[in-house]
TORKOLMI-316945 format. One line per field, with one value per residue (C-alpha): x, y, z. Coordinates in steps of 0.25 Angstrom, whole numbers, always signed. Example, Ala and Ser with C-alpha at 12.3 -4.5 7.8 and 13.67 -1.06 7.14 Angstrom:
# residues 2
u <- c(+49 +55)
v <- c(-18 -4)
w <- c(+31 +29)
***
This chain:
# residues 180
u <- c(+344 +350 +366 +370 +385 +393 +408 +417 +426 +434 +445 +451 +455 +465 +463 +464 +448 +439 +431 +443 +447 +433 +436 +448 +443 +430 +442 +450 +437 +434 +423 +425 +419 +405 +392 +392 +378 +378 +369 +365 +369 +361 +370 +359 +356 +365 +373 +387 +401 +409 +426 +428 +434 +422 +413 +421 +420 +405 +405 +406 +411 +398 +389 +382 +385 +380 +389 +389 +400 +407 +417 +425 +434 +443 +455 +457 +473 +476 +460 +457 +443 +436 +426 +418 +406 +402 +393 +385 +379 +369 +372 +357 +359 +344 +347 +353 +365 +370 +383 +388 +396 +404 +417 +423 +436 +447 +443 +451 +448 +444 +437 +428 +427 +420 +413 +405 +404 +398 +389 +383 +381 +375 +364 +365 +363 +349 +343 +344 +340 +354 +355 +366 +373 +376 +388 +395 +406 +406 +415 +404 +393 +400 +398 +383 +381 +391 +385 +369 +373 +365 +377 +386 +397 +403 +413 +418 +425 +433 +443 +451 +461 +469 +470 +484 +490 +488 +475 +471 +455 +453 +441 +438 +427 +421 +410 +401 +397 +385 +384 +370)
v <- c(-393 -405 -407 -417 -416 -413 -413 -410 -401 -395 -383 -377 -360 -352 -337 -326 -324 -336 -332 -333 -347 -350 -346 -351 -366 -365 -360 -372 -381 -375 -370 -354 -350 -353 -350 -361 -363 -373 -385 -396 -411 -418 -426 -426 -439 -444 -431 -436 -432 -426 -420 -408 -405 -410 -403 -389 -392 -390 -376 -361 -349 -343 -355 -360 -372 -380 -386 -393 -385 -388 -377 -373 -364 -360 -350 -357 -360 -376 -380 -391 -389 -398 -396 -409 -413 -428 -435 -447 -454 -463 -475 -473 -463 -458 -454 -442 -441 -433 -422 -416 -405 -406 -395 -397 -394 -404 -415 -420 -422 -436 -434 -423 -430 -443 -433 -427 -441 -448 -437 -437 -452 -451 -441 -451 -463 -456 -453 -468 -475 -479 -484 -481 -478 -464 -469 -475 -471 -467 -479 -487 -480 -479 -495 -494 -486 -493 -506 -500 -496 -485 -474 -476 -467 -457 -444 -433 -420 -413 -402 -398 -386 -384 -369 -364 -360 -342 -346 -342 -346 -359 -365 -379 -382 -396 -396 -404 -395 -400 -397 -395)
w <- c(+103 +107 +106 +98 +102 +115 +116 +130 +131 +143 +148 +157 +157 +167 +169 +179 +176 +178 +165 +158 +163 +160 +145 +142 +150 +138 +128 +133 +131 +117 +120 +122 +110 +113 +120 +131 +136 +151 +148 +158 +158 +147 +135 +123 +119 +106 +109 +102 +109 +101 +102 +108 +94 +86 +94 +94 +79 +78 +85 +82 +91 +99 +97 +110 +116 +127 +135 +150 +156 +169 +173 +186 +189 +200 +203 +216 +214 +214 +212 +204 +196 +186 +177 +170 +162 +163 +152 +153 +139 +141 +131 +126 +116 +117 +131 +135 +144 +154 +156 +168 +172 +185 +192 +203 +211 +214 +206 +196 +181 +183 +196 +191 +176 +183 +193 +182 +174 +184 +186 +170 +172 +185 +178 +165 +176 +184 +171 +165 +177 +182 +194 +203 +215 +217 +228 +219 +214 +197 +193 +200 +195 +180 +181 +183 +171 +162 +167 +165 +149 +150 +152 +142 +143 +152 +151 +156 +152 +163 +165 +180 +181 +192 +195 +195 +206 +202 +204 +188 +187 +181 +175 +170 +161 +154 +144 +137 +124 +116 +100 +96)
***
């Protein structure tokens, strides 16, 4: 069974429970109404991103799905909190690439969104043989890879909530879902 699909999605979800902020951050993403089933970091070779609309098109209520998930949560009053998945495609199509999940507190949207990019292509990067410099910084590194031809593309989906100040839990989530 290898998907032959993936589409990003993200939400977030603000409840006195923390369960119930999770639920209402996956009904935010539209994606309450399945079985979600954590899977590692690999973007199937030829897999085809798709809209989120496109993708929700193709599924039914109960079916299970395999998603990278990144989620946090906090009921800390005032806390920033991210959530993000990161891809990596190599331009060989025959080639598999790489998805990463990253949360974090205080970063921003951007912040935590090139955080969990860089770290897709730094995967996608060791596994082709590129060389680079793990000091660099990304925008330095994203040069070498451009400039190699070997990673064509790059993204990220991320979503950061700051929690109110009654301190109502809040939970962030960013998913990568594969259609089989």
């Amino acid at each position: 069974m290898i998907p032959k699909k993936i589409f990003f999605t993200k939400g977030v979800g603000k409840h006195k429970r923390r369960l119930e902020s999770f639920e209402l951050a996956l009904r935010d993403a539209g994606i309450e109404k399945y079985n979600l089933v954590r899977v590692s970091s690999i973007l199937p070779p030829g897999c085809k991103i798709i809209s989120r609309e496109a993708g929700q098109k193709e599924l039914k209520p109960g079916q299970i799905l395999y998603c990278v998930l990144s989620e946090n949560s906090s009921n800390e009053p005032n806390r920033l909190i991210a959530a993000s998945v990161g891809c990596a495609i190599p331009a060989d199509k025959t080639k598999y690439g790489y998805l990463s999940e990253h949360h974090s507190f205080g970063e921003t949207d951007e912040k935590a969104g090139d955080y969990a990019e860089d770290l897709a292509a730094c995967m996608l990067a060791t596994t082709l043989g590129i060389k680079f410099n793990v000091e660099e910084d990304y925008d330095e590194r994203k040069e070498v890879w451009k400039m190699s031809n070997e990673i064509v593309r790059t993204r990220n989906i991320t979503q950061t909530a700051i929690v109110g100040k009654k301190g109502l839990w809040t939970t962030v989530i960013a998913a990568a879902v594969f259609i089989v």
